[in-house]
C-alpha positions in Angstrom: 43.8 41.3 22.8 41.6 44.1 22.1 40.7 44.3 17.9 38.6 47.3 16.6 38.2 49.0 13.7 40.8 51.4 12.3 39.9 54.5 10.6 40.6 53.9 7.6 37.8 51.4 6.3 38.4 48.1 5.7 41.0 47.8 8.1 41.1 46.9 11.7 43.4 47.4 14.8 44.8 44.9 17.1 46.2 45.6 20.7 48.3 42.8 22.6 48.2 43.1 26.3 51.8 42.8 27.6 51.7 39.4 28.2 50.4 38.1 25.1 52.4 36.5 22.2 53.6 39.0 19.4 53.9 37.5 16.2 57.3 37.6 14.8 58.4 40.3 12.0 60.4 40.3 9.5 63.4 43.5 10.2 61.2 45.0 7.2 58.3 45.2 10.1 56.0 42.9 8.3 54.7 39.6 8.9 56.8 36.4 7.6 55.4 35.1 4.1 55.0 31.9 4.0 56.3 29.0 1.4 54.3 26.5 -0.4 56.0 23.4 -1.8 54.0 20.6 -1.7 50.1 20.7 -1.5 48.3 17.1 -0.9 44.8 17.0 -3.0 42.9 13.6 -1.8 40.4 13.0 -4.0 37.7 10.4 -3.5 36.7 11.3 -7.2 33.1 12.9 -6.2 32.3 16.3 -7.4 33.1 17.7 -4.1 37.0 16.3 -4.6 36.9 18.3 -7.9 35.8 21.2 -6.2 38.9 20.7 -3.6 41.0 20.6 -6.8 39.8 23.2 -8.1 41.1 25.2 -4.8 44.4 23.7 -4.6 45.5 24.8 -8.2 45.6 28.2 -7.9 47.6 28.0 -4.4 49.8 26.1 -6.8 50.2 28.2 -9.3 50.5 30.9 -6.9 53.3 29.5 -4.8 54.8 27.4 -7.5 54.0 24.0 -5.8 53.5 20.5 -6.8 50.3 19.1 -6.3 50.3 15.3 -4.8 46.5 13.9 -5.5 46.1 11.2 -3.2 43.2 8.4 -3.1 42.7 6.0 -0.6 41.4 2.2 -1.9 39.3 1.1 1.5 40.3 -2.8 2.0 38.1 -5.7 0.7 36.5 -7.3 3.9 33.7 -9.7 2.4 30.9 -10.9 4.9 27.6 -13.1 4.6 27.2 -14.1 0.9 30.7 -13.0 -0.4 32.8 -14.6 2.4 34.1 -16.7 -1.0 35.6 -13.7 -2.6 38.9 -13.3 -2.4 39.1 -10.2 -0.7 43.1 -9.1 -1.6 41.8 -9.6 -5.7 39.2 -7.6 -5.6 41.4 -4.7 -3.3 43.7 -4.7 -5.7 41.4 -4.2 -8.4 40.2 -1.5 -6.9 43.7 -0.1 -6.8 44.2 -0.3 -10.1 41.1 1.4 -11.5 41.9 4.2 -8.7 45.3 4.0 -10.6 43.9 4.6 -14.1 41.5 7.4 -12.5 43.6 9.1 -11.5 45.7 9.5 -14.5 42.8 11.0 -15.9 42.4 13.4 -13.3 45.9 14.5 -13.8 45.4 14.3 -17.4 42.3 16.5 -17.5 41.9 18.7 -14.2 45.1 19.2 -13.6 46.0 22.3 -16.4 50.0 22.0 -17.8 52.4 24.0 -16.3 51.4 22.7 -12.8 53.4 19.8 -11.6 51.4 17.2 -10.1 51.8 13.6 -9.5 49.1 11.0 -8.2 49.5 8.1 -5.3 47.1 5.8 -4.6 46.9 3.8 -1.3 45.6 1.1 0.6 43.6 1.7 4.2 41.9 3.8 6.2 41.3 7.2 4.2 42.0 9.1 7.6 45.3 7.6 8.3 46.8 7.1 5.0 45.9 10.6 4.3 47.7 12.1 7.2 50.8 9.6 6.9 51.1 10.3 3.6 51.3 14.4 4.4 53.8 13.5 7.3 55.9 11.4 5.3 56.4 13.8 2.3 56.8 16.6 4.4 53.9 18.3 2.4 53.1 21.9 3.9 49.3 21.7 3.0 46.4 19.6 2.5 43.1 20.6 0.6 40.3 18.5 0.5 36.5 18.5 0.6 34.0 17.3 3.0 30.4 16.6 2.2 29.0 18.5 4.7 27.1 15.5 5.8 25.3 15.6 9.5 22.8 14.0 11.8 22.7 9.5 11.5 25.0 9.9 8.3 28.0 12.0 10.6 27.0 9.5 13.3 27.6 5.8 11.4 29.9 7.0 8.2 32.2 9.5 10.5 34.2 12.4 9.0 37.3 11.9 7.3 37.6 15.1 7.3 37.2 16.2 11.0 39.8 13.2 12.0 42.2 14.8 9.2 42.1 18.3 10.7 42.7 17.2 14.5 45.5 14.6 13.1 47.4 16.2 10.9 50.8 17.4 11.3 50.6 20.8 8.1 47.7 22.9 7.9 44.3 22.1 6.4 41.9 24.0 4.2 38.5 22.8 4.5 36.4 23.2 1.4 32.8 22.4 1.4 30.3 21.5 -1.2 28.5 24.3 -0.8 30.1 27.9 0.1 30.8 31.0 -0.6 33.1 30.7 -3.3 36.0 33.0 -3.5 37.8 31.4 -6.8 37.5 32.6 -10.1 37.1 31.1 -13.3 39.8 31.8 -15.7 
């Protein structure tokens, strides 16, 4: 494959060899569009989930697509001093104030006119973020990664690495701090 610059500016050439996959056109000669029904919005209700948000609903808008806003209540496992807790209360306390969280979030992020709904689940973020695409046969995700590196990468692992190289739909990556490329209406 051979890209270069065409001549009229802003635009660019690309050359397949002959054995090189085409991509498929429609009989108008352009590319396929492609359809947007279901967008999944996990939201870990941090400033960089908003921001993830923020992303997803103009690709709603755009496409016409629900929005699913997912969050993910990590199990109670108590050790040392609170092995007398009882962890399944206090994880299901947690699952409710996710609940009522994110009915605010719908309430006052999400503008009307967009349909959205919100799910809250129990587990590992990673997994019950990628089950929960495959099982709703949602076409994309959008979520937010802290951009965190070094010891922090290391001992609290990305969520959002192990979503990208599980998932079954695309991903778009948005990062707390970026070039931004959405406008404010």
């Amino acid at each position: 494959m051979k890209i270069k610059r065409a001549k009229s500016s802003g635009s660019v050439l690309v050359e397949l060899g002959p054995h090189e996959v085409r991509l498929p056109l429609e009989q108008s000669g352009r590319l396929p569009g492609f359809q947007l029904r279901k967008i999944l919005v996990p939201l870990d209700f941090s400033q960089c989930s908003r921001k993830a948000l923020a992303y997803a609903i103009p690709l709603a808008k755009q496409f016409d697509a629900a929005l699913i806003l997912l969050n993910v209540v990590e199990p109670c496992y108590p050790t040392g001093d609170a092995m007398g807790l009882d962890a399944a209360f206090v994880t299901d306390q947690a699952r409710q104030a996710a609940g009522k969280e994110m009915a605010v979030w719908l309430q006052e992020e999400v503008p009307e006119g967009v349909e959205a709904q919100s799910v809250v689940r129990i587990g590992s973020p990673y997994d019950e973020i990628v089950h929960v695409a495959e099982n709703m046969g949602l076409d994309l995700i959008v979520l937010s990664t802290h951009g965190r590196t070094g010891i922090k990468h290391v001992v609290l692992g990305s969520i959002t690495e192990k979503v990208v190289r599980h998932a079954t739909c695309p991903v778009l990556v948005v990062r707390e701090r970026e070039h931004e490329f959405i406008a404010e209406a």
